[in-house]
C-alpha positions in Angstrom: 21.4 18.8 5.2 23.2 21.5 6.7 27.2 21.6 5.9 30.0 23.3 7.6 33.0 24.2 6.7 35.9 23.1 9.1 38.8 25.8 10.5 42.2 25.4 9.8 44.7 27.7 11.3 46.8 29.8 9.0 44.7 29.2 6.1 40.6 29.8 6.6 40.6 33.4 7.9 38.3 36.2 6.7 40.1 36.7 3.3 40.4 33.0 2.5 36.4 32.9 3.8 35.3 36.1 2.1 36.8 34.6 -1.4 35.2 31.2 -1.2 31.7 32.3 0.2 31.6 35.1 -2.8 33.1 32.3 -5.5 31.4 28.8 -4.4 29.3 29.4 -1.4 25.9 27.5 -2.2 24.9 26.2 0.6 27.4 26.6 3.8 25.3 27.0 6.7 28.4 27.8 9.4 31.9 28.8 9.3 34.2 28.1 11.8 37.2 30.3 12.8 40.7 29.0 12.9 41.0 28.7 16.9 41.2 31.2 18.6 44.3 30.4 21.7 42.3 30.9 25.0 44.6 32.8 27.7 44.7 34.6 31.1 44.9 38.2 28.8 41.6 37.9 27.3 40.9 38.5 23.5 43.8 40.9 22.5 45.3 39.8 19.5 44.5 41.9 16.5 45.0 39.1 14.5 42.3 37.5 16.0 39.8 40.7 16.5 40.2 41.8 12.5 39.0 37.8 11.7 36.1 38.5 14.2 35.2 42.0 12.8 31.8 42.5 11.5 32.3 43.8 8.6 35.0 41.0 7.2 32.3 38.6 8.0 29.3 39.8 6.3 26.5 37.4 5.0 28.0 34.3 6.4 27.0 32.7 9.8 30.6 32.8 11.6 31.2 30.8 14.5 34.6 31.3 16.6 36.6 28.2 17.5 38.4 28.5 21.3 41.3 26.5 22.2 41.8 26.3 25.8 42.0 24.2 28.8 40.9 26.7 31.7 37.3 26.8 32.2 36.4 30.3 33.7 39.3 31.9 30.8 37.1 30.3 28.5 33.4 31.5 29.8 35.2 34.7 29.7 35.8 34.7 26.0 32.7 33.4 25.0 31.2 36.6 27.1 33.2 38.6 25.0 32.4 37.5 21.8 28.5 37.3 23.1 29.1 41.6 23.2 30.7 41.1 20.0 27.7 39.8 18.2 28.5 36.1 18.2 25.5 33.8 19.6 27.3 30.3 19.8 31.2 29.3 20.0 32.7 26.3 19.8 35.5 24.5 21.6 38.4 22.6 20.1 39.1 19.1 21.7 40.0 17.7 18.4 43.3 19.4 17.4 45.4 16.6 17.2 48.8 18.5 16.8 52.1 18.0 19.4 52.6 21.5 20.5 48.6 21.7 21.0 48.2 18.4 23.0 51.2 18.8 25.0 49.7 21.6 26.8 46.6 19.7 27.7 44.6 21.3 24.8 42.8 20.3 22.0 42.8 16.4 21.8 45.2 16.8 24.9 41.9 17.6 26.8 40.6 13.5 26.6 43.6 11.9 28.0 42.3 13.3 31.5 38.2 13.2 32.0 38.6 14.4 35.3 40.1 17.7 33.7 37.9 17.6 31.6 34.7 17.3 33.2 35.9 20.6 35.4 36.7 22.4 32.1 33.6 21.9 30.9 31.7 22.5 34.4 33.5 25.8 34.4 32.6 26.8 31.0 28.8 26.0 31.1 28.4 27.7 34.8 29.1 30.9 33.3 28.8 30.8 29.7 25.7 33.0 28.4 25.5 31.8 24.9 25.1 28.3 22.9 28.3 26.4 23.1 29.1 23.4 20.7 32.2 21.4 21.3 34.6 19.8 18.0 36.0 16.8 19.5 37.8 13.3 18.5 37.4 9.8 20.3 40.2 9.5 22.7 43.9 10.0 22.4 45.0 6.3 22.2 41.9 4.2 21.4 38.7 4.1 20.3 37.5 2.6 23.3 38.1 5.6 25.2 34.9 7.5 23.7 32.4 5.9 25.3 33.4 7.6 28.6 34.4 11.0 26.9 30.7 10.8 25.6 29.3 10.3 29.3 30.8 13.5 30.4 29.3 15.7 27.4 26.3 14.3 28.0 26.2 15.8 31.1 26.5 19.2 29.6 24.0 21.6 27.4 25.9 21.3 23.8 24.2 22.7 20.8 26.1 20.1 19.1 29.1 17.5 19.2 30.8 17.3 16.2 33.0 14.4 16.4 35.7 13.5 14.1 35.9 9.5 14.6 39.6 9.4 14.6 42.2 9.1 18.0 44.8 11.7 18.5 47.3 9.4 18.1 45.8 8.6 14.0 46.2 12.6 13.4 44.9 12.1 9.7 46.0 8.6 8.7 44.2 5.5 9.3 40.3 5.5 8.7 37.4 7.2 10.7 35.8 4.6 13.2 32.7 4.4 12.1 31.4 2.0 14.5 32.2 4.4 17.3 30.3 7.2 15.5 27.6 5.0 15.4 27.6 4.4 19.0 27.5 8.0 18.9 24.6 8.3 17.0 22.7 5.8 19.4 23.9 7.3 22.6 24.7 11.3 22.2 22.3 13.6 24.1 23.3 16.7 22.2 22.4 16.9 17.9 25.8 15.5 16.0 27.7 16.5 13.2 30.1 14.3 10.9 33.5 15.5 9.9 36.2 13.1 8.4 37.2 12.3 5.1 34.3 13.3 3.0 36.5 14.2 -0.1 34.1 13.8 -3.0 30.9 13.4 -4.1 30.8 9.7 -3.9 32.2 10.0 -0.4 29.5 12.3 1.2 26.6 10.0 -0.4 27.8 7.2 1.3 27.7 8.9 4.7 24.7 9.9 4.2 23.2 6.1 2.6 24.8 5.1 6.1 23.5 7.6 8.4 20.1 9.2 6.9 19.3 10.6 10.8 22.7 12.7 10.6 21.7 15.9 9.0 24.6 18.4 9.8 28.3 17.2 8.3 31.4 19.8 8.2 33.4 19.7 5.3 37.6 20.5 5.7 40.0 19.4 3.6 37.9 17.8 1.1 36.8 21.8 0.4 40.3 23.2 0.5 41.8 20.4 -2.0 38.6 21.3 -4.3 37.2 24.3 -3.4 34.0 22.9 -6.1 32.6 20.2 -4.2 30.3 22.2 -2.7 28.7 23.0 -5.8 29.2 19.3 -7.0 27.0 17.7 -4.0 24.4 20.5 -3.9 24.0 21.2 -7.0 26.0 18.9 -9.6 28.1 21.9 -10.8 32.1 21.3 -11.0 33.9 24.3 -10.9 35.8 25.5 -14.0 39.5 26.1 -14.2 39.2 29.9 -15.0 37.2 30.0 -11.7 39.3 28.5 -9.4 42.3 30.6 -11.1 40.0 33.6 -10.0 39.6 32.3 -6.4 43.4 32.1 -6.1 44.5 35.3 -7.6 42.3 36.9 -5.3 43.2 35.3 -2.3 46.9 36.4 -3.3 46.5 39.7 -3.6 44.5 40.2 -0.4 47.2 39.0 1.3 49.5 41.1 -0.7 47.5 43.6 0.5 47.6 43.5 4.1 51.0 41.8 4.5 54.3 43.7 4.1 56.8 42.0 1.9 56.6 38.5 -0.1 57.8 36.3 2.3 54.3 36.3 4.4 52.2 36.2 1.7 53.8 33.6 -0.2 54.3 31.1 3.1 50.2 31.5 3.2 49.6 30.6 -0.5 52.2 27.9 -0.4 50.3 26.3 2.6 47.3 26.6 0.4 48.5 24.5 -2.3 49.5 21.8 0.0 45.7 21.3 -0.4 44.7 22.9 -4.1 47.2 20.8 -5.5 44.7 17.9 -5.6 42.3 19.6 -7.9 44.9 19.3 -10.6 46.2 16.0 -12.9 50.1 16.1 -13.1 50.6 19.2 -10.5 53.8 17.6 -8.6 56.4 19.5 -11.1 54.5 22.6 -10.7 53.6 22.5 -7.2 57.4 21.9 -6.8 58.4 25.0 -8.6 55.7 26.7 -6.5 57.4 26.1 -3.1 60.5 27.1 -4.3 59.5 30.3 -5.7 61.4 33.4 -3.1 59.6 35.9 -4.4 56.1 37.3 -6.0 57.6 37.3 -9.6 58.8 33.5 -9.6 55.4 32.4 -7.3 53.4 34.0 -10.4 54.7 32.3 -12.9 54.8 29.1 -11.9 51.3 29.6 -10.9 50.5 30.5 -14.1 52.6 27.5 -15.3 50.2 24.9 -12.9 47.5 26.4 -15.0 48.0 26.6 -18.1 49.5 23.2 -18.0 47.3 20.9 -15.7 44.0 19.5 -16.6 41.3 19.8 -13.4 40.9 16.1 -11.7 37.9 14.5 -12.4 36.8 12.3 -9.3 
């Protein structure tokens, strides 16, 4: 089985990537970037180009994530980060967020297969590289995939990696399973599961249910227990004074490279909107966490959280 583990902007850059692949890395195959916003300027942003850099990406197989809903800007990216030493990209049509859809991106990109054919036609008549595409089943309903999957059939994908859920679900509601099945049965391209695969128990019964899948990306489930890697690989759970190491050293690379507390501490808070889970009786803590204004107060009620939660056993 090859996993991956699944972008999400703000939090999995190179320093939170770096930390988990050096801590609890036993088996990812691919790392994803947080997308990358595809525009008429081309790759600029140093934000961007220090996640891409070589040498904050050693040892792990990296693959950029583009957001964008113009076909040739696109191709031209994925040129760019061909000469940049990246052999495959992958393209968001899952993102399921307002200010993402509203501009026809992301999830916006299935409410119009017309559109969305020509992106893709554009993309794959000049792009010189593998391309895989993230994508969800429709924006409204379910039904809608089974057209959506006639277009990228038409195309040369690596892979699909479908998250059975609408646009309109974001993350509630339940991945439709049936419609990943129909998947399964009809998809040209080699598929990859992503959705709600939180524990150990969960991943087993995706995989009791779909032996033939043998790629599944892993998101939130890893960033509420940075462990369960270990736990479904290898039956290890990670220890307390291990994920206290994992944290303090994402904090002070970001105290490193970020001036002041303010930016530092808005990344580690968003952090523990999802680490939070990895600990019994962590709402009082967490709370004081958020409201910590500076590095003093966010390092003692860290050090709070820890010394007075027990890990969750799932």
């Amino acid at each position: 089985m090859e996993i991956y583990f699944a972008p999400l902007e703000g939090i999995t850059g190179y320093l939170y990537r770096n930390a988990f692949h050096e801590t609890f890395d036993c088996g990812i195959s691919k790392y994803f970037t947080p997308f990358i916003a595809v525009n008429r300027n081309g790759l600029t942003k140093s934000r961007e180009l220090e996640d891409l850099r070589a040498e904050h990406n050693q040892g792990m197989r990296v693959v950029p994530q583009l957001l964008g809903n113009n076909g040739k800007e696109t191709a031209s990216y994925i040129h760019r980060l061909k000469e940049m030493g990246y052999p495959e990209v992958n393209l968001n049509l899952g993102c399921p967020y307002q200010t993402v859809v509203s501009k026809g991106k992301g999830a916006g990109l299935l409410q119009d297969t017309d559109k969305l054919n020509r992106f893709l036609e554009e993309v794959f008549a000049e792009a010189d590289t593998s391309v895989s595409v993230k994508t969800r089943i429709g924006m409204k309903n379910p039904e809608e995939f089974e057209e959506i999957l006639e277009i990228y059939n038409q195309y040369p994908l690596s892979e699909l990696i479908i998250h059975p859920r609408v646009r309109e679900d974001l993350y509630g509601n339940h991945p439709n399973m049936e419609v990943f099945r129909m998947a399964v049965e009809k998809s040209r391209a080699p598929l990859c599961y992503n959705g709600d695969l939180f524990t150990v128990r969960d991943y087993h019964s995706f995989t009791d249910a779909f032996p033939e899948i043998q790629r599944v990306m892993l998101g939130r489930g890893l960033l509420a227990n940075p462990g369960l890697l270990g736990e479904i690989l290898i039956g290890k759970t990670a220890d307390k004074g291990t994920l206290q190491s994992f944290h303090d050293r994402i904090y002070e690379d970001y105290q490193r490279i970020m001036s002041g507390d303010t930016n530092t501490l808005f990344r580690m808070k968003e952090l523990w909107n999802y680490m939070q889970f990895s600990f019994e009786g962590s709402e009082k803590y967490v709370k004081r966490i958020r409201k910590a204004r500076n590095g003093s107060e966010y390092r003692s009620a860290v050090k709070a959280l820890f010394a007075g939660c027990a890990l969750l056993i799932r």
